[in-house]
BAZATI-923006 format. One record per residue: residue in three letters; y, x, z of N, C-alpha, C in turn. Coordinates in steps of 0.001 Angstrom, whole numbers, plus 500000, padded with zeros to 6 digits. Each point is the difference from the previous one (the first is absolute). Last residue first. Example, Ala and Ser with C-alpha at 12.3 -4.5 7.8 and 13.67 -1.06 7.14 Angstrom:
2
ser497750512850507080501190500820500060501090499230500730 ala494280500290499930501190499110500000501200500900500000 
***
This chain:
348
unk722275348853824074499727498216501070501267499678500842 unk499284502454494613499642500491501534501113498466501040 unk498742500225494742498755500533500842500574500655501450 unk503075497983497207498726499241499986499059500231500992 unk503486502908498566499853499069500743499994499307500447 unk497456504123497863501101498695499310500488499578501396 unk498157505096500542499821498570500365500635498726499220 unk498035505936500661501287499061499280499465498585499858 unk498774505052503404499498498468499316501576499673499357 unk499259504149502019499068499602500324499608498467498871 unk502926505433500373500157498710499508498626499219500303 unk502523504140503585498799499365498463500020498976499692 unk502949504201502372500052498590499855498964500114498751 unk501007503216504203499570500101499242500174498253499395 unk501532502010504159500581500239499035499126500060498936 unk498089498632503680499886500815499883501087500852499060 unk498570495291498445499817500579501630499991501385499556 unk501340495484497478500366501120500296499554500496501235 unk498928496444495807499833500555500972500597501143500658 unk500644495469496038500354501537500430499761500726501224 unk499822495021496485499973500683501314499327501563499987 unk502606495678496749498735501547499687500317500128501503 unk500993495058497988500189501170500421499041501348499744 unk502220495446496793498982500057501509500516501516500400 unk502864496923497282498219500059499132498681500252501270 unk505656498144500964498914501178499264498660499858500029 unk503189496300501865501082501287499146498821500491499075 unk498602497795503158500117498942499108500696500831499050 unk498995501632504052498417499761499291500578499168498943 unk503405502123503376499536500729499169498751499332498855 unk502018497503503610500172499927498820499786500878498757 unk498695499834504664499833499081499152500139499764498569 unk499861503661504188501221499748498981499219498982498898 unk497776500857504054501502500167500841500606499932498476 unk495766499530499023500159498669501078501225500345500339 unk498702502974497275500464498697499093500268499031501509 unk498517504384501687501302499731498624500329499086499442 unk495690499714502227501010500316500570501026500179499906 unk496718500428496638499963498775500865501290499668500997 unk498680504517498485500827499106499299500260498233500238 unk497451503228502552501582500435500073500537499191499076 unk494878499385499887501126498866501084501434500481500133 unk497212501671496759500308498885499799500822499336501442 unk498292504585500180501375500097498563500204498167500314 unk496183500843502243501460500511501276501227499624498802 unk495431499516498040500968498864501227501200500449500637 unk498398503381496894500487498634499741500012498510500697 unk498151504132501370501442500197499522500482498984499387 unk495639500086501771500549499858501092502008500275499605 unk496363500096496838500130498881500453500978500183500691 unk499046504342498766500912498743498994499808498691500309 unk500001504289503329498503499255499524501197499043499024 unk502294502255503651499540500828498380499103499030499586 unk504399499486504084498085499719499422499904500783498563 unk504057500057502939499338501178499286498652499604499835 unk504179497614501185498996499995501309499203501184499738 unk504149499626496738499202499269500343499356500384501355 unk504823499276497797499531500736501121498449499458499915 unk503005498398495219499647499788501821499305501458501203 unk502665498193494509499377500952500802500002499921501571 unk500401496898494945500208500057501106499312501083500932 unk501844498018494967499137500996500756500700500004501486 unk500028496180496110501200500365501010499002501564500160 unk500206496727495411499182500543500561500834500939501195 unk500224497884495197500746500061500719499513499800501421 unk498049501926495408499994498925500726500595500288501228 unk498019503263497291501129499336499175500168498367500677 unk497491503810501845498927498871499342501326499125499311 unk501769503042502951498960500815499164499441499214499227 unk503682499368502659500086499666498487498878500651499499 unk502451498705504769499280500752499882499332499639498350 unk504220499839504370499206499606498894499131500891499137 unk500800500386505541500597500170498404499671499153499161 unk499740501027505559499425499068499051500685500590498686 unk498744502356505044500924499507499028499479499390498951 unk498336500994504585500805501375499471500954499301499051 unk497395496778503895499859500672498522501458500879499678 unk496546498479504403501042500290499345500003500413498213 unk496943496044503848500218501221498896501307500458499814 unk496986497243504204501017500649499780499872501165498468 unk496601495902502843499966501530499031501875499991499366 unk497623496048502799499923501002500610500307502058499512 unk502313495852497411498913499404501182499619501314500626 unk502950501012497381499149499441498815499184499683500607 unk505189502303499515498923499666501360499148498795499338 unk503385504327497823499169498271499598498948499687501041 unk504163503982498997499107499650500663499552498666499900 unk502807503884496920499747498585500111498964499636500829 unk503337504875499382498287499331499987500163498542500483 unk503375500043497556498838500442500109500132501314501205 unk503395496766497803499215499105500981498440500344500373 unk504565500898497170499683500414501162498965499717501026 unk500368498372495788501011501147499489499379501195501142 unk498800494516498699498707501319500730501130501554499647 unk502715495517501045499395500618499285498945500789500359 unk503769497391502091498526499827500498498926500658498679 unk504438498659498171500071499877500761498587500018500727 unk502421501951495273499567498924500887499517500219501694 unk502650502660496627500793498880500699498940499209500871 unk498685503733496776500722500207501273500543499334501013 unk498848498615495717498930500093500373499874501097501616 unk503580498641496823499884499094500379498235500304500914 unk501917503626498202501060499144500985499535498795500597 unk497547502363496318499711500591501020501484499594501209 unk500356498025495989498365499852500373500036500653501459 unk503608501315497857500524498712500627498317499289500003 unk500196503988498214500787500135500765499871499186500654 unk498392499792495800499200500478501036500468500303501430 unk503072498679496262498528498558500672499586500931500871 unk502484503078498468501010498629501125499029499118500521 unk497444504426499016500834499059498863500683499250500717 unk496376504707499729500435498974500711501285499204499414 unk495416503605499283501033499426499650501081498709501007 unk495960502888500262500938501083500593500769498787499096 unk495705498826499827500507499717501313501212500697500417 unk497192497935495772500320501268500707500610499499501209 unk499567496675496811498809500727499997499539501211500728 unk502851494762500716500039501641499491498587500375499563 unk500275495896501758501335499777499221500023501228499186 unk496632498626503370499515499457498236500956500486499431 unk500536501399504628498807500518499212499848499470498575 unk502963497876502877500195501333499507498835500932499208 unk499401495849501754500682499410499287500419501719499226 unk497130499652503541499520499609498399500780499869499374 unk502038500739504666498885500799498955499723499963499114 unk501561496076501905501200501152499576499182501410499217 unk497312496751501909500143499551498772501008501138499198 unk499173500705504884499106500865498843500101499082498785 unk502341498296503202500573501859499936499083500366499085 unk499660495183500959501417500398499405499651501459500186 unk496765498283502058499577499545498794501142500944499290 unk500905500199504663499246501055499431499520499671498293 unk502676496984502948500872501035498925498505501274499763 unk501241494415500000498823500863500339500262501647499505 unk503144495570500427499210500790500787498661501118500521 unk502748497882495927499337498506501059499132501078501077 unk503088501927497677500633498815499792499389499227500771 unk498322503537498358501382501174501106500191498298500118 unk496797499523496462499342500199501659500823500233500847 unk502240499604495270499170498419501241499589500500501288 unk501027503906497524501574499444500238499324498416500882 unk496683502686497931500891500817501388500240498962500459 unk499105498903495832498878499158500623500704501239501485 unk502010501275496303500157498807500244499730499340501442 unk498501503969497850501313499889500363500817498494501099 unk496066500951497336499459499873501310501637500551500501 unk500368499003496059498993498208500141499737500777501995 unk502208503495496876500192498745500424499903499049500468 unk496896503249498584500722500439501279501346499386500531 unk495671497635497037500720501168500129500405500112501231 unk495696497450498933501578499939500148500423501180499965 unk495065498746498854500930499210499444501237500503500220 unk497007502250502279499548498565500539500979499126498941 unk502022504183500442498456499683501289499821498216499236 unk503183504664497409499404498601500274498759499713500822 unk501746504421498390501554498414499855499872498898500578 unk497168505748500370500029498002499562501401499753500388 unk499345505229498940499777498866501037500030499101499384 unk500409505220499126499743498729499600499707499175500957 unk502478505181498392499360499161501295499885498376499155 unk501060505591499234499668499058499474499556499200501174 unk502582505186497789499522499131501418499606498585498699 unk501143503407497472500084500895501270499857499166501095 unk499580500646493753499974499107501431499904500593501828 unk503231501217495268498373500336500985499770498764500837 unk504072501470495010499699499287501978498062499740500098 unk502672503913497108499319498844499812499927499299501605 unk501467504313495811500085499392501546499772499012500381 unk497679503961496448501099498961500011500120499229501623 unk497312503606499599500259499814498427501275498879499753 unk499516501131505574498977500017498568500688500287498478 unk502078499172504565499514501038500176499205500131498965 unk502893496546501951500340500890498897499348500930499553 unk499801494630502805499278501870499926500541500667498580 unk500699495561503279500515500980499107499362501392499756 unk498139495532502910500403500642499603500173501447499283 unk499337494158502128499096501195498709501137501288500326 unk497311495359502686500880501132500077500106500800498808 unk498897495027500601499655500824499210501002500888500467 unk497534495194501974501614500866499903498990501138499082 unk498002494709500303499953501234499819501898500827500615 unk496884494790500214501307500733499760499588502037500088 unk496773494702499129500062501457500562501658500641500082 unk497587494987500177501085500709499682500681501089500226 unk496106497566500238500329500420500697501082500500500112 unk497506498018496863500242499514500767500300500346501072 unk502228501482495618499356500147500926498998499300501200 unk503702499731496721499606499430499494498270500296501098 unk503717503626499116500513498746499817498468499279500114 unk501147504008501839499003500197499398499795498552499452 unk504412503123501303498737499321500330498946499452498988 unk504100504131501762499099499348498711499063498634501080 unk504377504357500940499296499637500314499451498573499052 unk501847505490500249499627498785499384499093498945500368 unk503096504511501014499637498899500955499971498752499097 unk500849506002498968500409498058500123498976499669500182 unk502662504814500215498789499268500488499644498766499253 unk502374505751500191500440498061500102498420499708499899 unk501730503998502811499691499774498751500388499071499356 unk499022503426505040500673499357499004499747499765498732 unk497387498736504274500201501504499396501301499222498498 unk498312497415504828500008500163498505500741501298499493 unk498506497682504561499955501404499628500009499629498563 unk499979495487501506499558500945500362500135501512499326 unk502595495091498478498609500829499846500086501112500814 unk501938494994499085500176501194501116499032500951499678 unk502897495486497717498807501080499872500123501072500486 unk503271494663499500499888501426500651498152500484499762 unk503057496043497380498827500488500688500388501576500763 unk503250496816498066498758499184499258499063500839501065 unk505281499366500422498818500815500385498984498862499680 unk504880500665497517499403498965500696498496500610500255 unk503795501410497047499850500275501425499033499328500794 unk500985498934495270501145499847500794500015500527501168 unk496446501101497163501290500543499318501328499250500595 unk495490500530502897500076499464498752501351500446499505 unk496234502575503370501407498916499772500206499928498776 unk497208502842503646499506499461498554501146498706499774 unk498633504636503245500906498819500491500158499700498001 unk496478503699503059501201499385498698500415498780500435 unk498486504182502521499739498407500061501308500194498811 unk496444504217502533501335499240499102499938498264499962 unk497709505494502340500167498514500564501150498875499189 unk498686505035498113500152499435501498499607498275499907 unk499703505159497760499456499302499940500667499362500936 unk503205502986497801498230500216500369499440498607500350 unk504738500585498144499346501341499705498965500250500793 unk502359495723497016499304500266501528499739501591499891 unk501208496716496109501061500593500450499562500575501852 unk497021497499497359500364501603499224501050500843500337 unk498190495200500496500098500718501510500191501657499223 unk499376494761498049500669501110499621500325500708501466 unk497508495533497901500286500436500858500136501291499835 unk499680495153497562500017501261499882500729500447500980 unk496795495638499206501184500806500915500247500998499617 unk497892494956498408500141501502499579500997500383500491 unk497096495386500000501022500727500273499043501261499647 unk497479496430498856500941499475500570501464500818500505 unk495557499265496212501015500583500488500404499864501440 unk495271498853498186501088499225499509500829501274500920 unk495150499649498292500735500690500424501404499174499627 unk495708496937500334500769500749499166501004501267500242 unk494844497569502422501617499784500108500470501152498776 unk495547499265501743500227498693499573501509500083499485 unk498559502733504507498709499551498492500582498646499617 unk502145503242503574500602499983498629498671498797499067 unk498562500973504289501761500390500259500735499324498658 unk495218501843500121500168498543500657501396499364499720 unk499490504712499267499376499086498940500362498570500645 unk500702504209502567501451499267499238499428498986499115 unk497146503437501382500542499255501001500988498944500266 unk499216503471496657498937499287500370499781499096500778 unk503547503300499881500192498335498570499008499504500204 unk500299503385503591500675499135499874500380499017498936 unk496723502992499362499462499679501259501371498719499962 unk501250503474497709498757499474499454499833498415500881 unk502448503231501875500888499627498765498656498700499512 unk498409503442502618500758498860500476500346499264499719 unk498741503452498038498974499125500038500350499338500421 unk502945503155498879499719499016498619498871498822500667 unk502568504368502317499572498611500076499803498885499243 unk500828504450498906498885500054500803499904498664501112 unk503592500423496445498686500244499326498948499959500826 unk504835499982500643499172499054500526498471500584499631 unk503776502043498513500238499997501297499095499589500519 unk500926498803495533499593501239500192499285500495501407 unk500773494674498584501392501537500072498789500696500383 unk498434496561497348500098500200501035501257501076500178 unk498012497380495766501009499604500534500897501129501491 unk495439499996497914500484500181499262501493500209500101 unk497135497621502753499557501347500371500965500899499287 unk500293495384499121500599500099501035499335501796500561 unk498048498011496161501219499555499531500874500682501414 unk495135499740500005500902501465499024501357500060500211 unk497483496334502578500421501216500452500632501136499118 unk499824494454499580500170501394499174500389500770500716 unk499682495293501335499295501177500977499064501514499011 unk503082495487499006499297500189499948498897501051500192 unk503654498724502063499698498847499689498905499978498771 unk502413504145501060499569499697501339498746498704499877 unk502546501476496189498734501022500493499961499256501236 unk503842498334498914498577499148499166498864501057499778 unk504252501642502312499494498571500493499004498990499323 unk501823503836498241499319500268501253499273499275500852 unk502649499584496006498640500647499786499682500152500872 unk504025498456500921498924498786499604498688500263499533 unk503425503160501418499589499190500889498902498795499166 unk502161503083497770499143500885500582499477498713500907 unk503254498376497247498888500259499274498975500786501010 unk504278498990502007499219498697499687498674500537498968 unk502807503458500589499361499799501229498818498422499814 unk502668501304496268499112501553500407499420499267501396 unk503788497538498092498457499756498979498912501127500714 unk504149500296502445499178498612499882498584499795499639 unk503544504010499338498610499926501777499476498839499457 unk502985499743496278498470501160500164499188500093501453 unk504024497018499420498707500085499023499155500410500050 unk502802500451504515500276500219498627499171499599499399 unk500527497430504130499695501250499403500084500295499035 unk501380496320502842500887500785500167499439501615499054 unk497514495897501226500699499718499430500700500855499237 unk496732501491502951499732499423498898500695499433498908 unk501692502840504153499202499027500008499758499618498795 unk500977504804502848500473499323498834499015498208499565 unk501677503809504523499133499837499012500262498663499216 unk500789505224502671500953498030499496498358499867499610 unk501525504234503458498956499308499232500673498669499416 unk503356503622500462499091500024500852499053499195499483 unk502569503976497884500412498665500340499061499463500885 unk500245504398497277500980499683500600500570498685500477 unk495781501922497656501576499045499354500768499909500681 unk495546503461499725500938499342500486501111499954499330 unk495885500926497562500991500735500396500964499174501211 unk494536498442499518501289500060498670501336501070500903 unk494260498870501920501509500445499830500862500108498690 unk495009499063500852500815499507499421501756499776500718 unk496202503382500662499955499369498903500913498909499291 unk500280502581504783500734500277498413499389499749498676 unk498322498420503765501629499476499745500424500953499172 unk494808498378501482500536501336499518501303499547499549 unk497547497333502399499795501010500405501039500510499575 unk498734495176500688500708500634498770500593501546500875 unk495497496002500582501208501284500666500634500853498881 unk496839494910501179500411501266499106501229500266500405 unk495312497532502035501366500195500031500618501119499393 unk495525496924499833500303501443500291501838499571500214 unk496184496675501373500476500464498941500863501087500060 unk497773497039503119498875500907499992500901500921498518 unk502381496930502761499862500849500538498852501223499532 unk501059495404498097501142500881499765499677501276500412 unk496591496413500351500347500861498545501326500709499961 unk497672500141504911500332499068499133500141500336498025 unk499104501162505820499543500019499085500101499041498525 unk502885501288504553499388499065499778499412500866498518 unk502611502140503174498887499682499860499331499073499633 unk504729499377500318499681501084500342498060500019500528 unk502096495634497155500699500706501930498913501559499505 unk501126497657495232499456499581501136500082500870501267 unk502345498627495063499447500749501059499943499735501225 unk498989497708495285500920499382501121500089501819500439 unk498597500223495198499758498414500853501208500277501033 unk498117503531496735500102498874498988500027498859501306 unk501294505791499306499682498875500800499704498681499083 unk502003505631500594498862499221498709499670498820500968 unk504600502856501724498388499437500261499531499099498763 unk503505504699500800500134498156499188498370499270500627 unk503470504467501408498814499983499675499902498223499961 unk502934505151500520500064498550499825498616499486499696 
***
């Protein structure tokens, strides 16, 4: 199994980024934290629903955790680590460091606590909890990869007050194996809440107008942002999140299917590979990857970067009012390089 140390968006396959340069932690060793099989299958237990003790025990591990991060106490979180990990501590590192921006300014505030119980598994696999409230009612599904058996929880925190309104998740788990038994920290991911003032509501929202007044590429990637601010991880999923990703299926003439995207541009024909959102500069921001001609000289890359984008806004208009600006992305050769990031403002 293995958790990614992260603090932002993730970004397309080769892209160089703060997620991609951070280590990724691998929960190796399963019979560390194997418990006796329970003869049952994975549950998992919601905050409400937990005994006193998980409660006070998890909510306490989590919030020490979550205020080392916010204040970037490596002892505190090295200290903390599962065993397992030790030889990726730099990463680890690397990923709260990275996390500063993210969080500066903000209070560790709670927000959920999952206890997740896979002890009843006799090797590592592929699990999903299913997280419900005491009338039945599905609050969240959590899919974790090759998980070795054990328990787990899934604390997730923000960084109240933030201007960015950092949100944090906190993987921790169970380790019996010491002087006493103790929850570990065992994954970690951070991201922003917030572009530009709004949450993931507000760009919730702002979808739902653009699907309305016709502009559906604006509408698919607001949808984006909107998901990106809501969570912190990406293996969780929820009815809202559900019905986000429905309504964002629904629209109509979307960029879903609509790549390689050809843009005829007076005598010069560009294709582009694909657009994303793009959160490196914490600003709501598209990346766009094009086929280049293969000039090298950095002038000659950034006219070419400025006019693909140019071009983009002239066939999708409305992208320039939605977002902050673009990043353009070279691809020749199967090889992709980042060339220029544009307000836009700055392109014609």
């Amino acid at each position: 199994m293995s958790f990614a140390a992260g603090s932002g968006w993730q970004k397309a396959p080769g892209q160089k980024s703060m997620e991609t340069r951070l280590c990724r932690m691998v929960l190796a060793a399963a019979a560390l934290l194997a418990l006796p099989p329970a003869g049952h299958a994975a549950t998992c237990t919601t905050q409400a629903e937990l005994s006193t003790q998980d409660r006070n025990a998890l909510t306490a591990v989590g919030g020490r955790l979550g205020a080392a991060v916010l204040q970037q106490d490596y002892t505190a979180l090295q200290g903390a680590l599962l065993p397992a990990e030790a030889a990726e501590w730099e990463g680890i590192r690397e990923a709260v460091e990275q996390a500063a921006p993210v969080v500066k300014g903000g209070q560790i505030e709670l927000r959920n606590v999952y206890l997740l119980d896979a002890s009843g598994q006799a090797a590592a696999a592929n699990t999903e909890f299913f997280c419900s409230n005491s009338s039945g009612s599905l609050l969240v599904t959590i899919t974790m990869k090759d998980l070795p058996p054990g328990r787990y929880a899934l604390v997730l925190a923000d960084a109240a007050g933030a201007t960015l309104g950092g949100q944090m998740g906190l993987i921790l788990a169970w380790d019996p194996t010491g002087a006493a038994a103790v929850w570990r920290l065992a994954g970690l991911s951070v991201r922003q809440g917030i572009f530009d003032g709004h949450d993931g509501v507000w760009y919730w929202t702002r979808a739902r107008e653009l699907t309305q007044a016709g502009d559906p590429w604006s509408a698919w990637y607001c949808y984006e942002a909107a998901r990106l601010l809501l969570v912190p991880v990406d293996f969780l999923s929820s009815p809202n999140l559900e019905k986000l990703g429905q309504e964002q299926g629904q629209i109509k003439d979307s960029p879903q299917n609509a790549f390689p995207y050809t843009l005829n541009d007076g005598p010069r024909t560009w294709k582009i590979d694909a657009v994303h959102l793009d959160a490196t500069l914490h600003q709501a921001d598209l990346g766009v990857t094009y086929e280049s001609a293969g000039v090298t000289e950095p002038a000659a890359m950034h006219t070419e970067a400025t006019a693909v984008m140019s071009a983009l806004l002239k066939a999708q208009p409305g992208l320039r009012a939605s977002f902050h600006g673009l990043w353009a992305y070279a691809m020749k050769d199967g090889k992709r390089t980042p060339v220029i990031e544009l307000g836009m403002g700055q392109i014609p």
